[in-house]
C-alpha positions, 0 to 999 in steps of 0.5 A, a space after each residue: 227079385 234080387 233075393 228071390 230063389 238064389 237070383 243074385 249074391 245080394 244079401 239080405 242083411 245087406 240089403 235095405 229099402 228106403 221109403 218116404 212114408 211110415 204106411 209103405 214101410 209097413 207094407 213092405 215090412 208085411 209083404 216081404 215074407 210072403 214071398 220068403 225074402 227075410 231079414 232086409 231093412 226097411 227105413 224112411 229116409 228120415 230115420 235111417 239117416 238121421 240114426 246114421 248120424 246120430 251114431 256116429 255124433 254120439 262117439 264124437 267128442 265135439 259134438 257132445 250130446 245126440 241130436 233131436 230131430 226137428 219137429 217144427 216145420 222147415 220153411 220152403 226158402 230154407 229147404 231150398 237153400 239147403 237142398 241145393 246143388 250149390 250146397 252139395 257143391 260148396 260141400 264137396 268144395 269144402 272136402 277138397 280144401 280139408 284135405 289139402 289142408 291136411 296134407 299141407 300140415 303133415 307135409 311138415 313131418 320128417 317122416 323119413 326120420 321115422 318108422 318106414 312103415 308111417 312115412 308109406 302110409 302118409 305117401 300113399 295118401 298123398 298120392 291118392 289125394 294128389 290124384 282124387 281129392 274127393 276119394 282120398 277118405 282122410 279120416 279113415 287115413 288119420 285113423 289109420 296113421 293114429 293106430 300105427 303111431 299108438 302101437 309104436 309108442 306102446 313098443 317104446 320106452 319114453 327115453 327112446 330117441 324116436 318116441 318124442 317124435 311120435 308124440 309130436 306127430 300123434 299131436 298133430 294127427 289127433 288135432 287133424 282128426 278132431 277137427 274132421 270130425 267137428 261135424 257140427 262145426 262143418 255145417 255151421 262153416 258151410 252153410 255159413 259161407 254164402 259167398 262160397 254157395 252163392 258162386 256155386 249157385 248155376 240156378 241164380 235162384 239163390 240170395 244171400 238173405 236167404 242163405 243167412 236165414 238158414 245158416 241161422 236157423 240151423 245155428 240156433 237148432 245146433 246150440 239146443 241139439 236139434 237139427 231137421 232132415 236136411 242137416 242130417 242128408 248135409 253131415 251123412 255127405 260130409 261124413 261119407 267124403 271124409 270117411 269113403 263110405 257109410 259108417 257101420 255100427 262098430 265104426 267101419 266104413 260099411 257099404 250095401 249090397 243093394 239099395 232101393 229108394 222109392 219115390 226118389 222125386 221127392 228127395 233133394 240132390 243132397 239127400 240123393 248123393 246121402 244115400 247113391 254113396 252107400 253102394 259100391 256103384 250105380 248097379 248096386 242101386 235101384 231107384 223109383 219115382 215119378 215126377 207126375 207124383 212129386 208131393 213135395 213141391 220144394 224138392 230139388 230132384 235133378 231130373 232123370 234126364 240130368 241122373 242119366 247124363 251123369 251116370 253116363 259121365 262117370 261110366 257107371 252100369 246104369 239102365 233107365 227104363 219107364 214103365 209105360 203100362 200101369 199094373 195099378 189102374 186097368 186100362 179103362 180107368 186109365 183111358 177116363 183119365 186120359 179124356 178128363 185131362 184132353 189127353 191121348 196117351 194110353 193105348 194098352 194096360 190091365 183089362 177090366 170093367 168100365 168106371 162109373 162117373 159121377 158128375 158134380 155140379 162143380 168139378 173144376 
């Protein structure tokens, strides 16, 4: 509807689709020019975060070689540890210290014995970061300070009085934004602080044991260039926090105009934090599922009780609605429904002729 008849000012090249399976990606990507809607990207969850993160590793010089996604299968406790709202917490937690550290290290710099125009830059940082921790985006800052420190010292022959100043900070800002960008490094580190994600863990469904069995596992993937879905949701999570948005190909931070994520009961908190980050706000997504239809029993979905109350929280424009009346089954199919399960809920829907029963010996 958003990019039917000039409905709204989504594009379609900024708009993508985000499915659980190949067969229903397929299916939009046939049904979509039927009604004059080209152009918009259609993914699995796995693929589009997996060559998300692929991209921006293979430009990282410490994370060497691209990764292969993990064929094998990830075990229920695993999938659970690293799904979990503590994980997605101990992140967030991590983020935080990173930029205090940061902070705390450039806070040694002499910036008023430099160009103004570095010392402004660092303070707008700080004040940001002072303010929101979360937002505060330090790669894209140390990026910036390293761009501007590289054009100075282009302009200045290597006997000014100022350029062994700018080599000693474009140093220590090179060290900072290595190691932000260590993104291997920062999975290993998180997963491997249980005592960090224990504490964050309000389930108390968590145990140490567990914890060192996923950090371990991911360990011996990482040293091989192997990791499986939910590492990849963890580094997305990690990348956007420290970068302030998705990365775009050419390495800018790149935000949707709109996304769509189908049959969301099936995602993880963290794989949904992965994807709500890459719009603007709340009404630049749309999000679909139904927990009756979960087909992933350890999927840490929140709930759309929880998904409300939060949006609600950070005053975001959000609308629930539940669709009451199923275009899929007729109404008579669904009342045979209702008296299998001994239940009295559907009162209207499509109209149409009356389903046959055929009745089994057995039909437990």
């Amino acid at each position: 509807w958003l990019l039917h008849k000039d409905n709204s000012d989504v594009r379609a090249d900024k708009a993508i689709v985000i499915v659980q399976s190949n067969a229903l990606r397929s299916f939009i990507k046939d049904t979509l020019p039927s009604i004059d809607v080209h152009g918009v990207q259609i993914f699995t969850y796995s693929e589009w975060v997996f060559q998300i993160v692929n991209r921006v590793l293979s430009r990282d010089r410490n994370s060497g070689n691209k990764f292969e996604l993990f064929q094998g299968v990830v075990s229920a406790s695993i999938e659970r540890i690293k799904g979990s709202v503590a994980v997605l917490q101990t992140i967030e937690h991590r983020a935080k210290r990173d930029v205090e550290e940061i902070l705390n290290r450039l806070s040694t710099v002499a910036w008023e014995s430099l160009p103004s125009g570095l010392g402004q830059l660092f303070e707008r940082f700080r004040a940001g970061a002072l303010k929101s921790p979360k937002s505060a985006k330090p790669v894209r800052f140390l990026r910036e300070i390293q761009s501007g420190i590289g054009k100075l010292r282009a302009t200045l022959s290597p006997s000014h009085p100022k350029a062994g100043e700018l080599v000693a900070v474009d140093t220590l800002v090179s060290e900072l934004l290595n190691s932000q960008q260590n993104y291997k490094s920062e999975l290993l580190t998180i997963l491997g602080d249980s005592t960090a994600i224990l504490e964050a863990d309000e389930t108390h469904l968590l145990d140490r044991a567990l914890i060192d069995s996923a950090y371990n596992q991911t360990l011996s993937n990482v040293e091989h260039n192997i990791i499986d879905i939910h590492d990849a949701a963890l580094i997305l999570r990690l990348i956007e926090l420290k970068e302030g948005a998705l990365p775009g190909s050419d390495g800018r931070p790149y935000l949707y105009d709109h996304i769509v994520i189908d049959e969301v009961q099936d995602l993880s908190v963290v794989q949904l934090a992965a994807a709500v980050c890459g719009v603007e706000s709340s009404a630049n997504l749309t999000i679909v599922g139904d927990t009756a239809q979960q087909a992933n029993p350890n999927s840490t979905f929140p709930g759309w009780e929880k998904l409300e109350r939060y949006w609600d929280e950070q005053e975001s424009i959000s609308r629930f609605i539940s669709l009451r009346i199923s275009h899929r089954s007729t109404l008579q199919i669904m009342k045979l429904g209702d008296h299998i399960l001994g239940e009295d809920r559907t009162d209207s829907g499509r109209d149409g002729r009356a389903p046959i029963w055929f009745h089994c010996r057995n039909e437990s």
